[in-house]
C-alpha positions as CSV (number, residue, x, y, z in Angstrom):
1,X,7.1,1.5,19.2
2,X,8.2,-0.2,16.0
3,X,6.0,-2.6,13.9
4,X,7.8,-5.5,15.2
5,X,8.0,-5.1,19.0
6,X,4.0,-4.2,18.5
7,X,3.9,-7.5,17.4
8,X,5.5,-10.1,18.5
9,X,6.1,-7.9,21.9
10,X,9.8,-7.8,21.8
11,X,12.9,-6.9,19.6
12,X,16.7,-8.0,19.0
13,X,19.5,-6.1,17.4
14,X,19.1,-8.4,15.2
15,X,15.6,-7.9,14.0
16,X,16.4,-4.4,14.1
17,X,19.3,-4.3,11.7
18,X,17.3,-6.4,9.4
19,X,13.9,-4.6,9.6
20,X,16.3,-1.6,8.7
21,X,17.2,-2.6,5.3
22,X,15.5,-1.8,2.4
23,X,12.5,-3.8,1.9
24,X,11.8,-5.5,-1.9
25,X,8.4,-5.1,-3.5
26,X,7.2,-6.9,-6.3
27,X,4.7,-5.5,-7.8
28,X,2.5,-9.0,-9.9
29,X,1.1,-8.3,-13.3
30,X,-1.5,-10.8,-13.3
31,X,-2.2,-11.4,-16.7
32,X,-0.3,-12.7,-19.9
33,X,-3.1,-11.5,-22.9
34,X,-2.6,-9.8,-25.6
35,X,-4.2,-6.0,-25.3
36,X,-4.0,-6.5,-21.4
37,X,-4.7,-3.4,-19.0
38,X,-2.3,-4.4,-16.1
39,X,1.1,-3.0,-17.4
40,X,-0.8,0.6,-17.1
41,X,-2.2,0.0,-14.1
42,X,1.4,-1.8,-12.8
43,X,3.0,1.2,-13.7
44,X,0.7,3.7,-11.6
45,X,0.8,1.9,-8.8
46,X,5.1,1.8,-9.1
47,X,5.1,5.5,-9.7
48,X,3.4,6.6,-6.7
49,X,4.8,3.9,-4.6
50,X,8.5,4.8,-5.4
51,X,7.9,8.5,-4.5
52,X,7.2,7.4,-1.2
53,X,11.2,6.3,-0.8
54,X,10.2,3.7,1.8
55,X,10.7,0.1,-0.4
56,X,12.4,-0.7,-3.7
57,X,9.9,-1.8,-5.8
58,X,10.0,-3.4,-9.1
59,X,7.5,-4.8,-11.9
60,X,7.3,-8.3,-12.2
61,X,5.5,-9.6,-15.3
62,X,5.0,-13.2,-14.8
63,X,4.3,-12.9,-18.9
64,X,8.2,-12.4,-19.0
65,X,8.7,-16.3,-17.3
66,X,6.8,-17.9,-19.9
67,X,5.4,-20.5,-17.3
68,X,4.4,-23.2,-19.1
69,X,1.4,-24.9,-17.5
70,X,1.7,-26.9,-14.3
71,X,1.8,-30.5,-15.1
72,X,1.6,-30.3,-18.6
73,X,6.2,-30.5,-18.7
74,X,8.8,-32.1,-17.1
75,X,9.3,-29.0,-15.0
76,X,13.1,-28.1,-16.4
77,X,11.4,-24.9,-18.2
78,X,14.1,-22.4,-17.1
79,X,11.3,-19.6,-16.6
80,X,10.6,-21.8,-13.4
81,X,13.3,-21.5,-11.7
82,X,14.1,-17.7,-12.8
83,X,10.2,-17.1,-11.1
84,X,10.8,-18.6,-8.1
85,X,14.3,-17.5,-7.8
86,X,12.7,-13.5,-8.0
87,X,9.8,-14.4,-6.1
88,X,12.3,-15.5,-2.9
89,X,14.6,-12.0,-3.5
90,X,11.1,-10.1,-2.8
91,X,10.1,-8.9,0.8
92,X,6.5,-8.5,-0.5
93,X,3.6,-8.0,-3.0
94,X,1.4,-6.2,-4.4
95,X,-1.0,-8.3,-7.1
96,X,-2.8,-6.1,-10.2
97,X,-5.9,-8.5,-10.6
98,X,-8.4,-8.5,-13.2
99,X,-11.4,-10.4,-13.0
100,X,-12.2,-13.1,-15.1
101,X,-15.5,-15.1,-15.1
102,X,-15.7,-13.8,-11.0
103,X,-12.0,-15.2,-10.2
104,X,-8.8,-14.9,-11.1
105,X,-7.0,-15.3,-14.6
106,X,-5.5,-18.9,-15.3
107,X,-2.5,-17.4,-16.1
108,X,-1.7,-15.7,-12.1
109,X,-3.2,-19.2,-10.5
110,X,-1.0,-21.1,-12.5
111,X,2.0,-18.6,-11.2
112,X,1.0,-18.6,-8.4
113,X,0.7,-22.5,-8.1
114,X,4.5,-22.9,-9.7
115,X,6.2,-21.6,-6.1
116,X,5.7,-22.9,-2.8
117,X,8.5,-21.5,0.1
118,X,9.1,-18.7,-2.1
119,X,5.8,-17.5,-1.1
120,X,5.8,-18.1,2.8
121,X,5.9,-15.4,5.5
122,X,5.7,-12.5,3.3
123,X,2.9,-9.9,3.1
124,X,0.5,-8.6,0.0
125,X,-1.5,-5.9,-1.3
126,X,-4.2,-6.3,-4.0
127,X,-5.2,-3.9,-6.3
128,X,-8.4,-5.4,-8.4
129,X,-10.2,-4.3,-11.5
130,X,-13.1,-4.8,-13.4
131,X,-17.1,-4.1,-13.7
132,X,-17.1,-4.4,-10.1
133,X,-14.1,-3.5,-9.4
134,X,-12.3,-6.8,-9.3
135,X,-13.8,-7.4,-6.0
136,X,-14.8,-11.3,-6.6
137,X,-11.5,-11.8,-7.9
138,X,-9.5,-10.4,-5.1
139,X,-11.5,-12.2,-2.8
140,X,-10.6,-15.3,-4.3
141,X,-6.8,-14.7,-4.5
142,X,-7.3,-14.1,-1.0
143,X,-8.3,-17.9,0.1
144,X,-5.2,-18.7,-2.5
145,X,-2.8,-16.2,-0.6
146,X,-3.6,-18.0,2.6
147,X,-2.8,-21.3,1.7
148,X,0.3,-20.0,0.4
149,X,1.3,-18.4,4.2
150,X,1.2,-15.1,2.4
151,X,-0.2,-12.3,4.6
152,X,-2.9,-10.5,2.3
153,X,-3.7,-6.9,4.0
154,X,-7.3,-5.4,4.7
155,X,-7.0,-2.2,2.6
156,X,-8.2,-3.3,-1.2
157,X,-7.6,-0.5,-4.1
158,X,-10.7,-1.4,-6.8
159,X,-10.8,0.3,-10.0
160,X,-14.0,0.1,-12.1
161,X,-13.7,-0.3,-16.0
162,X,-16.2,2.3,-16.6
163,X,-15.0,4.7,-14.7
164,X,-11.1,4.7,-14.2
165,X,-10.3,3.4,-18.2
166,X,-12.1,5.1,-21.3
167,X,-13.1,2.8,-23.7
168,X,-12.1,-0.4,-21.5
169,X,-8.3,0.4,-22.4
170,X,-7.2,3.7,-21.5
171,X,-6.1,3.8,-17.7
172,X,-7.2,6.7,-16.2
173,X,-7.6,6.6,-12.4
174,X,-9.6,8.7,-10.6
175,X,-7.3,10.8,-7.7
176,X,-9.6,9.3,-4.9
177,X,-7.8,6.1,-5.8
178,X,-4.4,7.4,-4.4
179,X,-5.4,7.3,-1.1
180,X,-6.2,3.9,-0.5
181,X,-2.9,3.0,-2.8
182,X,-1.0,4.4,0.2
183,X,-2.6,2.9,2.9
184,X,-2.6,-0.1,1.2
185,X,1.2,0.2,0.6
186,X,1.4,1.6,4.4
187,X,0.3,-1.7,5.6
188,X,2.3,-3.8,2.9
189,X,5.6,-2.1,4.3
190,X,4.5,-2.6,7.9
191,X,3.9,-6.6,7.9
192,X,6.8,-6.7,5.1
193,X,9.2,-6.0,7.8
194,X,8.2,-7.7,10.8
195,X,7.6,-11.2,8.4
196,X,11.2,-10.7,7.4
197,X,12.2,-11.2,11.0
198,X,11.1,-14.8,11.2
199,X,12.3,-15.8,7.8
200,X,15.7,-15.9,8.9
């Protein structure tokens, strides 16, 4: 039974034909500082994700937009329309969170807060780290996620500082790691395709 008829209980040609083509995943670097962590981590998550052949998935750095912050412009910043102009070409996420001071960094919130409908009907993964794993963090992108009508899934990657990166810097991931990355990525892929249905 496909992902969609399981559920929303039925299926069109349609929906079908549209499920069928290749899903977009964006996977969210969220942080812009200097000496950050998430472009390693980013880049582990990509590589096992596109030997799975299931998605097209792409790094977005939201450090690339130059976002300035929200309210602070007249809003005619051209890396605001570019961002919300690649969030809506994406199918679904998956957010590298570090945490900072128990939440999220200023820099993702205020990405995140610069799109509205680019956001709706569209699924996530989170993949946290810090001294506790980024748990507190992911948790509150979470409550974010839902306000946003973005579908955050249960399985939760969390990497610890001391013992996936030596020294704080050096990503190295322990292999246990790589199974929750695809289950995670399992259930990204899964409510990826049955949200595109209704975003016609």
């Amino acid at each position: 039974m496909s992902i969609i008829k399981k559920l929303f209980g039925k299926e069109s040609k349609e929906d079908v034909q549209m499920a069928q083509e290749a899903l977009k995943i964006g996977i969210i670097l969220g942080s812009t500082r200097q000496g950050r962590v998430s472009p390693q981590v980013g880049e582990w998550v990509k590589t096992l994700a596109d030997k799975r052949g299931d998605a097209e998935y792409e790094i977005v750095d939201i450090a690339d937009f130059e976002l300035p912050f929200l309210g602070t412009t007249d809003g005619t910043e051209p890396g605001i329309g570019a961002w919300n102009e690649k969030l809506a070409s994406l199918d679904g996420f998956v957010f590298i969170v570090q945490e900072y001071n128990h939440s999220i960094s200023g820099s993702l919130k205020n990405a995140l807060d610069f799109a509205r409908d680019a956001w709706h009907n569209k699924a996530a993964g989170i993949v946290s780290y810090g001294s506790t794993g980024g748990a507190r963090a992911a948790e509150h992108l979470r409550g974010i996620l839902g306000e946003l009508k973005v579908a955050d899934v249960r399985t939760h990657p969390t990497l610890s500082l001391f013992l996936d990166f030596e020294n704080g810097q050096d990503f190295k991931p322990q292999e246990l790691h790589q199974t929750n990355i695809t289950v995670m990525l399992d259930e990204v892929n899964e409510w990826s395709t049955a949200l595109k249905t209704i975003r016609k």
